[in-house]
C-alpha positions as CSV (number, residue, x, y, z in Angstrom):
1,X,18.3,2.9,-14.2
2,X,19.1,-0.5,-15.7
3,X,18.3,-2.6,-18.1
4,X,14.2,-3.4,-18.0
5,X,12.2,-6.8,-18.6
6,X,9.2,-5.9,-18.0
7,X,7.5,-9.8,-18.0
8,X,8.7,-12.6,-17.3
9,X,8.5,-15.4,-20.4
10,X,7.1,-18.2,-18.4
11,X,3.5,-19.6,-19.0
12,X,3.0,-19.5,-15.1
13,X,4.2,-18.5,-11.9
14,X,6.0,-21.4,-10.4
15,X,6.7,-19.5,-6.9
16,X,4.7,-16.7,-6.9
17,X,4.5,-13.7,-4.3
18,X,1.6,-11.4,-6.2
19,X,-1.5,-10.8,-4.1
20,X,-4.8,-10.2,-5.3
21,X,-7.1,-7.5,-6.2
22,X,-9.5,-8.0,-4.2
23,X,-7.3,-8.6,-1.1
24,X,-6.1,-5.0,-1.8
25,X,-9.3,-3.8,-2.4
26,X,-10.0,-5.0,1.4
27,X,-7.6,-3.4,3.1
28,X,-8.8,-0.2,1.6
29,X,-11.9,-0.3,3.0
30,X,-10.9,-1.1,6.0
31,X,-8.9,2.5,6.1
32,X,-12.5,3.8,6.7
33,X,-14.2,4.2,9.4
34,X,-16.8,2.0,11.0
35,X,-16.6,0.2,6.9
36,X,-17.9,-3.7,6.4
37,X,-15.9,-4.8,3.8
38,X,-18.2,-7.5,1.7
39,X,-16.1,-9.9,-0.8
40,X,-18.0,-11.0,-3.4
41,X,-17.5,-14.4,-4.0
42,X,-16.7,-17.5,-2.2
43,X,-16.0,-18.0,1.2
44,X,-12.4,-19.3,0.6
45,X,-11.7,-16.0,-1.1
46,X,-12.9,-13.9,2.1
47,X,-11.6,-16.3,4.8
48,X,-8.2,-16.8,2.9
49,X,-7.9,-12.6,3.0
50,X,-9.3,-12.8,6.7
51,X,-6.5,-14.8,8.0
52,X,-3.9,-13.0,6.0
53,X,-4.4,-9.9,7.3
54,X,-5.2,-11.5,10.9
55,X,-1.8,-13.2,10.9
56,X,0.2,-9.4,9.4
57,X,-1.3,-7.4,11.2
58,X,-2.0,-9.2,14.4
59,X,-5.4,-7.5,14.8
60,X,-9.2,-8.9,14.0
61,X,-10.2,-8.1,10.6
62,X,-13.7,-7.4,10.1
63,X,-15.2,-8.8,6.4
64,X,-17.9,-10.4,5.3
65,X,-19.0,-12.3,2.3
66,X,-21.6,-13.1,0.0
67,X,-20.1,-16.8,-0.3
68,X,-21.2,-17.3,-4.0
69,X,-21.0,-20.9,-5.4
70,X,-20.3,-21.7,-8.9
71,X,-23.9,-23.0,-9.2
72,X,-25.2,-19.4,-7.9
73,X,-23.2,-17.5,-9.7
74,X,-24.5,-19.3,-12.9
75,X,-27.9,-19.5,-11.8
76,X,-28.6,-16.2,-10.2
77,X,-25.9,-14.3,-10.9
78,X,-25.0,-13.2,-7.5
79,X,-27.7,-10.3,-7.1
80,X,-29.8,-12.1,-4.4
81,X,-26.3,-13.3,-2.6
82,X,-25.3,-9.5,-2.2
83,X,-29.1,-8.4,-1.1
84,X,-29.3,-11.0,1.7
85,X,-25.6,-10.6,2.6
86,X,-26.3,-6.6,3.2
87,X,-29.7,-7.6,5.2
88,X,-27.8,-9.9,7.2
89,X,-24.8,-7.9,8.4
90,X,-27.3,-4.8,9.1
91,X,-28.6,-7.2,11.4
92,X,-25.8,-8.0,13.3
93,X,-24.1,-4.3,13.3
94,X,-24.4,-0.6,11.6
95,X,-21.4,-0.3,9.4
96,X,-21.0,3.1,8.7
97,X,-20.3,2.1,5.1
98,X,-20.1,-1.4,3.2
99,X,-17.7,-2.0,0.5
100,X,-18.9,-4.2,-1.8
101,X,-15.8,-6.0,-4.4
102,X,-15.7,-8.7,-6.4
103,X,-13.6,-11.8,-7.1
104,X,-12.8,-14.0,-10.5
105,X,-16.1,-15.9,-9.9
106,X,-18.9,-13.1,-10.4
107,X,-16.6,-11.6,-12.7
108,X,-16.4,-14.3,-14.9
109,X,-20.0,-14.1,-14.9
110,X,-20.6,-10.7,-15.5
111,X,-22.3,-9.9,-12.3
112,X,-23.6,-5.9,-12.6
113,X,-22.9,-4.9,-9.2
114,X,-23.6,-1.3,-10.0
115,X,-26.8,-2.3,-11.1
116,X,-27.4,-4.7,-7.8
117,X,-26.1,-1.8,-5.3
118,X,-28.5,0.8,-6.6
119,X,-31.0,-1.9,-5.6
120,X,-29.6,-1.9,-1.8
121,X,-31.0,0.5,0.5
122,X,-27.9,1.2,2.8
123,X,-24.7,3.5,2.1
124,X,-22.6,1.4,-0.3
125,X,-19.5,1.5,-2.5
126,X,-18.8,-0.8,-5.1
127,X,-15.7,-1.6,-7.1
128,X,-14.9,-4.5,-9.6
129,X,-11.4,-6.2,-8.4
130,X,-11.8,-9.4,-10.4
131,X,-8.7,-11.2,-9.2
132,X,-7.1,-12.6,-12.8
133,X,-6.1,-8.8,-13.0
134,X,-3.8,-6.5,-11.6
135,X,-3.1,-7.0,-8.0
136,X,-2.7,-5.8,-4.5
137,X,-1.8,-2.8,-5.5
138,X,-4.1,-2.0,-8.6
139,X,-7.3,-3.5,-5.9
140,X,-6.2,-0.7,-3.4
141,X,-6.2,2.1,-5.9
142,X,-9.4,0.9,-8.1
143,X,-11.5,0.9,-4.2
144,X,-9.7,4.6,-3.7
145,X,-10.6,5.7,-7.4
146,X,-14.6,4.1,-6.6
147,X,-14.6,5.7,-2.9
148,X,-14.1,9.5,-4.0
149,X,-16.6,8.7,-7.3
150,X,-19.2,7.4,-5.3
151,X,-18.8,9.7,-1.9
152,X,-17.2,12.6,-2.4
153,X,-19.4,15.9,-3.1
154,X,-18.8,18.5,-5.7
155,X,-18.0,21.5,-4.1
156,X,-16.4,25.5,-5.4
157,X,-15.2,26.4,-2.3
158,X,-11.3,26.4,-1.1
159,X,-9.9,25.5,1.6
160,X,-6.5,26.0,1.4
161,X,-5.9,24.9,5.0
162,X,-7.2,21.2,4.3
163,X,-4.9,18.8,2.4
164,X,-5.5,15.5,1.3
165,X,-3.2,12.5,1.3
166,X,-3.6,9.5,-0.8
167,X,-1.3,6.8,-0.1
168,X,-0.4,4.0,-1.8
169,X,-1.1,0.6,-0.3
170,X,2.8,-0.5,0.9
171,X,2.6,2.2,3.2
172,X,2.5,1.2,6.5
173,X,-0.1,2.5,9.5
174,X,3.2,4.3,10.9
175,X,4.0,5.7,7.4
176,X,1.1,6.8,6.5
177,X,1.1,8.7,10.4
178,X,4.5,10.0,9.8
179,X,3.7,11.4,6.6
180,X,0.8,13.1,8.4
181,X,2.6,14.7,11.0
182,X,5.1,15.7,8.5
183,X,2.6,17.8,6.6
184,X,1.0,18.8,9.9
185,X,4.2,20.7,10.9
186,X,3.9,23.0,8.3
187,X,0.1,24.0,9.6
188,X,-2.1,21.9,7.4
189,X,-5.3,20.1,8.4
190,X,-4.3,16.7,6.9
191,X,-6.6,13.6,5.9
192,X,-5.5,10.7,4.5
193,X,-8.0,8.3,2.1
194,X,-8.0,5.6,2.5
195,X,-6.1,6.0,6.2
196,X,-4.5,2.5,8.1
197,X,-2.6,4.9,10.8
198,X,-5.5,4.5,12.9
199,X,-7.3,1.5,11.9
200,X,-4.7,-1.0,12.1
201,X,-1.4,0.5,13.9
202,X,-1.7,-2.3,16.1
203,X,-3.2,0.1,19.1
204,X,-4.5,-1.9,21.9
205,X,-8.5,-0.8,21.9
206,X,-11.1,-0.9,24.7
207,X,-12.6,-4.2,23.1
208,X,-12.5,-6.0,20.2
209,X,-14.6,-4.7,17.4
210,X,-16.6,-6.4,15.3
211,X,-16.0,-3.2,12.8
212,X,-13.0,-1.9,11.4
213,X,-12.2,1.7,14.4
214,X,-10.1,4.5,12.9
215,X,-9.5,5.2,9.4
216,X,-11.0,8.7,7.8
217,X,-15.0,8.9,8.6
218,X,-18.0,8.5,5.7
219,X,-18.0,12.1,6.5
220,X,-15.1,13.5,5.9
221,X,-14.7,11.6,2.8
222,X,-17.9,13.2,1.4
223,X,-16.5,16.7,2.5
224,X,-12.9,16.4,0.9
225,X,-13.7,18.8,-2.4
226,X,-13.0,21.4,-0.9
227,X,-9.2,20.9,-0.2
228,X,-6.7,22.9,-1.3
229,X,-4.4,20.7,-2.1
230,X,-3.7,17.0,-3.1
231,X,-0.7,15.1,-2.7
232,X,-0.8,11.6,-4.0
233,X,2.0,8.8,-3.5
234,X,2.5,6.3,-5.6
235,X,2.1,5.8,-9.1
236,X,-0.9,3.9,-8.7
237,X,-2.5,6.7,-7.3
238,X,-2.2,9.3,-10.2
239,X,-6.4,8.0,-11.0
240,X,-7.5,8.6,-7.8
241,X,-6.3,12.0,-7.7
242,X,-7.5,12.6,-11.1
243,X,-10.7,11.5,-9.4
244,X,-11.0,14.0,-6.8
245,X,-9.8,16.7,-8.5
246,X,-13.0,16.6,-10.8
247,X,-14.7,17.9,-7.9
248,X,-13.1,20.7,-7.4
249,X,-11.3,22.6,-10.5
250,X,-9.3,24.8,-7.7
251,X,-8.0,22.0,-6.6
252,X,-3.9,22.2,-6.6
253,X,-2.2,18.5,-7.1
254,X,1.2,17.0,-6.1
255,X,2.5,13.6,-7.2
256,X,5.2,11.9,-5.7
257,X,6.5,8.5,-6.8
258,X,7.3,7.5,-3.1
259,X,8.7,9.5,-0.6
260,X,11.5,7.4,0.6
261,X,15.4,9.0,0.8
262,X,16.8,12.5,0.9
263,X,15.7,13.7,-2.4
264,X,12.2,13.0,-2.5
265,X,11.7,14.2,1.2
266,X,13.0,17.0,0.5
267,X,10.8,17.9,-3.1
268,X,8.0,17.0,-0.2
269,X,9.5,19.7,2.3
270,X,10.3,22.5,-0.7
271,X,6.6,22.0,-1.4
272,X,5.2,22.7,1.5
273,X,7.7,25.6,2.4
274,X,6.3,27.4,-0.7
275,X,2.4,27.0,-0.4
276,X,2.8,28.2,3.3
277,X,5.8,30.7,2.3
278,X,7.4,29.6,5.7
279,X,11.0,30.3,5.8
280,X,12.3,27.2,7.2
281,X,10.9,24.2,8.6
282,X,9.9,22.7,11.9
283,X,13.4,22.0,13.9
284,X,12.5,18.2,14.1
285,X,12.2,18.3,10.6
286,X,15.8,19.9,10.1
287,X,16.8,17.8,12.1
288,X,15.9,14.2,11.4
289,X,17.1,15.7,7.9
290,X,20.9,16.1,9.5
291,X,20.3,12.4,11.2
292,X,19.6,10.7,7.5
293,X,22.9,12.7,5.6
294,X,24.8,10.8,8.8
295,X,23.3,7.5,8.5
296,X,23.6,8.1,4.4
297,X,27.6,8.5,5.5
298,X,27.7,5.7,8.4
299,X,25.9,2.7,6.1
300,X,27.7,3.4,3.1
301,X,30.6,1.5,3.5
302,X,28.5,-2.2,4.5
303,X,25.8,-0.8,1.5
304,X,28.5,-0.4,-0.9
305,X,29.5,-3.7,-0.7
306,X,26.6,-5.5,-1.3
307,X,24.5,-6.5,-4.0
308,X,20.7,-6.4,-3.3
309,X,17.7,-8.0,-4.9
310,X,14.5,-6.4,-4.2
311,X,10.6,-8.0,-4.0
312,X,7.7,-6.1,-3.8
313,X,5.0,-3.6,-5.1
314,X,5.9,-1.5,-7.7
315,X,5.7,1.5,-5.4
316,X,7.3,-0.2,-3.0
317,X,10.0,-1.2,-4.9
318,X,10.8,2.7,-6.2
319,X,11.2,3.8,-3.5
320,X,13.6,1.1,-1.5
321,X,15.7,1.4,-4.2
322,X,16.0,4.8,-4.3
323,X,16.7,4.8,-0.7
324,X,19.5,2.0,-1.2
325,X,21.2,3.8,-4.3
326,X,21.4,6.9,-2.7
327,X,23.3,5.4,0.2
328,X,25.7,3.2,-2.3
329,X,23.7,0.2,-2.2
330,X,23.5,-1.8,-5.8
331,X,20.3,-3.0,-6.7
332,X,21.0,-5.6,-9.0
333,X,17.4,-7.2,-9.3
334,X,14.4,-5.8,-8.9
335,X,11.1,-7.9,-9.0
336,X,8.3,-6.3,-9.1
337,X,4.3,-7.9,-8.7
338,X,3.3,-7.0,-11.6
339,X,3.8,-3.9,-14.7
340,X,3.9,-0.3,-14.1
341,X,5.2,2.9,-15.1
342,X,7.1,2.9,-12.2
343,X,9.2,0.0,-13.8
344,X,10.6,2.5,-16.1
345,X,12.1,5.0,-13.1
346,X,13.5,2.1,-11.3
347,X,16.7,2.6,-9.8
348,X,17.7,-1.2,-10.8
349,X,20.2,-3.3,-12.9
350,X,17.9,-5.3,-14.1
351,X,14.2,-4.9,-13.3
352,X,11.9,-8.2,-14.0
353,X,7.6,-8.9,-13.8
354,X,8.1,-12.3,-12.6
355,X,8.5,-14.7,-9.0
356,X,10.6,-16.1,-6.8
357,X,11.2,-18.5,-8.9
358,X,12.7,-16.6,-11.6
359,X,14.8,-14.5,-8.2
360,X,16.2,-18.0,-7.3
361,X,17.3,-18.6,-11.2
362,X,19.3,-15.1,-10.7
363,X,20.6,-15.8,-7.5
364,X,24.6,-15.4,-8.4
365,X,23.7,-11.8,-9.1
366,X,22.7,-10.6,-5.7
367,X,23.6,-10.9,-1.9
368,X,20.9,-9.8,-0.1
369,X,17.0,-9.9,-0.5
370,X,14.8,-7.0,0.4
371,X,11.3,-8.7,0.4
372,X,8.6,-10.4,2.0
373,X,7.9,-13.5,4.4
374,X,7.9,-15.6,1.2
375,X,11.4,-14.6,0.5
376,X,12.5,-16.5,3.7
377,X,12.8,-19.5,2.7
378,X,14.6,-18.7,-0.7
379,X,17.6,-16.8,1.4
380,X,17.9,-19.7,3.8
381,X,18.6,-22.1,0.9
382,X,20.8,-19.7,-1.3
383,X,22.2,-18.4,1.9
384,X,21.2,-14.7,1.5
385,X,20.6,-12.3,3.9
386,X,17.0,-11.1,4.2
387,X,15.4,-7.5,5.0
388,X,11.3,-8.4,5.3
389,X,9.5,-5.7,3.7
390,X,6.1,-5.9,2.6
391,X,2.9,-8.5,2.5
392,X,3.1,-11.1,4.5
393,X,5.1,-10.7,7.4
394,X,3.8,-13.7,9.7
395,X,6.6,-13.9,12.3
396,X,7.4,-10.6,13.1
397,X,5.4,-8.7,15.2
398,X,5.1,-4.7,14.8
399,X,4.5,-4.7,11.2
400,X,2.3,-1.5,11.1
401,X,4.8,0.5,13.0
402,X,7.6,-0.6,10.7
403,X,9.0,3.1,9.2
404,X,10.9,3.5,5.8
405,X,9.6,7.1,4.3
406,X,11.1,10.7,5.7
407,X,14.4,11.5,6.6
408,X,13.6,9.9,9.9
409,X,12.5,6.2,8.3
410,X,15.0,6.6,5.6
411,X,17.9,6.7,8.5
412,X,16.1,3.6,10.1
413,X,15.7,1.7,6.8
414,X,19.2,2.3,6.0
415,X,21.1,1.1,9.6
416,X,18.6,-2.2,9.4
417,X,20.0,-3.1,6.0
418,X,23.7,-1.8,6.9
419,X,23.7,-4.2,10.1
420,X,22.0,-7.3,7.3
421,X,24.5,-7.1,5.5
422,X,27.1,-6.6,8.3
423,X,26.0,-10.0,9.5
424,X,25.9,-11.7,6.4
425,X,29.4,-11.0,5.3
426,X,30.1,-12.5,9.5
427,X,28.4,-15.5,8.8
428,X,29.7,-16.1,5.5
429,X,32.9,-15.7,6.7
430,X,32.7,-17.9,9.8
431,X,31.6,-20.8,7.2
């Protein structure tokens, strides 16, 4: 760990890559099953997150919206807007569940959307996201916090079989699987809340829905107090865990900052060795573990020669450069979206709240970026190489099923920047 700058000293963001809280809060809800997501707000808010997550994910993306004006929300306040929008979309379908969030313009108001939803006869969870705070990240784990407050039941019983995941939003469908099957191995009934590794993996359905398929049921959710255990990834999911373990004082937790690279996957696999008191683990496990030490050996020599920036999440962003420094990679800039404690466990040079701007003011001090769709053009102009991680990704397909956690995504994740940099150093050389 390096040297740490938390903010930036800039009035604005001149090239910003942040995304919203409610945009997070969105994709939450649509890690449940059969769930209506319903923005609060206007309709460029909701159409804007629509075609986002259309264009990543290259799926339909079910939401709705209560398409607030500013003269209604001064007017009315937004509670009739929410009422009708609730009538309306019960007419058209039956979500198991609507998630109701809010945007900058009802909370600028002061809309009470408790108040409103206790008012509204259909299941519902609500969650304030207003959009001037936080981000992507923060919007995932507020909905995650309200879902298990609002849904899950109080319960003394233990079921020491039943584990629950909670993963933090830069996890991938395919991550968020893997991490699954992982535990699964070891003979746990696993659930994941909220859970994209069935809900957008990008599987080809038998029609398109007009409702988000997959994801945990309202069901399971309400049953989850009686897990045995918790294991929550990502910093920003320590208050969701707090959360749930409120319903259950049995309840045994696990925090893990990420679980990308060899050390952290293996905390993860001494864990669950000693709450099963197996003596080893699965062979594929032992054996993907084998596969990461060689890739660890066969990248370091292209890693070690490179200078990295990295753009992202704050979760994100711990773990990539974990993975990266534990191969030999340097991480010379690290930029997060916005504060965390993460910042201060970052394995970074020099670790900055800011955007792309400020990365393209620091471009003599790294070679390649690590970062999203946004980051494109800045390493065509600076002549960077360029890893895409993260939100957006709009001309790529196979997002969702895009691996970096385990021994088996941290050997991927590690031969995909290798070969970057490989063909960097190539082109610069050719002139």
């Amino acid at each position: 760990m390096g040297e740490v700058s938390h903010k930036s000293v800039k009035p604005l963001q001149v090239n910003p890559f942040k995304l919203s809280q409610p945009m997070g809060a969105t994709l939450a809800f649509l890690g449940v099953d059969g769930c209506m997501p319903l923005m609060h707000g206007g309709q460029g808010c909701t159409s804007f997150t629509k075609v986002f997550y259309t264009r990543h994910f290259c799926e339909p993306i079910a939401i709705q919206t209560t398409a607030v004006t500013d003269a209604i929300a001064v007017l009315d306040g937004g509670d009739y807007s929410i009422v009708e929008s609730v009538k309306n979309i019960c007419k058209k379908v039956s979500p198991s569940l609507i998630g109701l969030h809010t945007t900058g313009l009802p909370e600028t108001k002061g809309d009470d959307i408790g108040g409103v939803s206790s008012q509204v006869d259909y299941p519902l969870v609500y969650v304030n996201t207003p959009d001037y705070e936080g981000g992507l990240e923060s919007g995932w784990a507020l909905t995650c916090k309200a879902i298990i407050e609002q849904l899950v039941e109080p319960s003394e019983a233990v079921n020491d079989n039943k584990l629950v995941l909670l993963p933090h939003v830069s996890l991938q469908p395919i991550e968020v699987e893997k991490i699954k099957q992982f535990i699964e191995g070891f003979g746990f009934n696993v659930l994941a809340l909220p859970d994209l590794s069935t809900s957008l993996d990008g599987h080809l359905g038998d029609k398109q829905a007009s409702l988000s398929s997959g994801g945990i049921s309202v069901e399971e959710i309400k049953m989850l107090g009686d897990a045995g255990l918790v294991i929550s990834v990502g910093d920003s999911m320590q208050t969701s865990a707090a959360a749930l373990l409120k319903n259950n004082p049995a309840m045994r937790h696990r925090h893990f900052a990420h679980l990308h690279g060899l050390e952290a996957t293996d905390a993860l696999a001494e864990l669950l060795l000693a709450e099963t008191g197996f003596s080893a683990p699965p062979i594929p496990v032992a054996r993907w573990r084998q596969r990461l030490q060689d890739a660890m050996l066969d990248s370091h020599f292209s890693l070690g020669q490179t200078r990295f920036l990295v753009v992202a999440e704050p979760d994100q962003i711990a773990g990539i450069c974990q993975s990266l420094y534990d191969a030999g990679g340097q991480v010379t800039v690290a930029i997060p979206t916005v504060d965390s404690p993460q910042l201060e466990k970052i394995r970074a040079e020099k670790v900055l709240v800011g955007d792309l701007e400020d990365a393209e003011h620091l471009a003599d001090d790294y070679d390649l970026i690590v970062g999203n769709f946004h980051c494109e053009a800045l390493a065509h102009r600076l002549d960077k190489g360029l890893v895409l991680r993260g939100f957006p990704n709009w001309e790529q397909v196979g997002n969702p099923l895009k691996n970096d956690v385990l021994y088996e995504g941290g050997a991927y994740f590690l031969f995909e920047c290798a070969n970057a940099a490989t063909a960097l150093r190539a082109h610069l050389a050719a002139g």
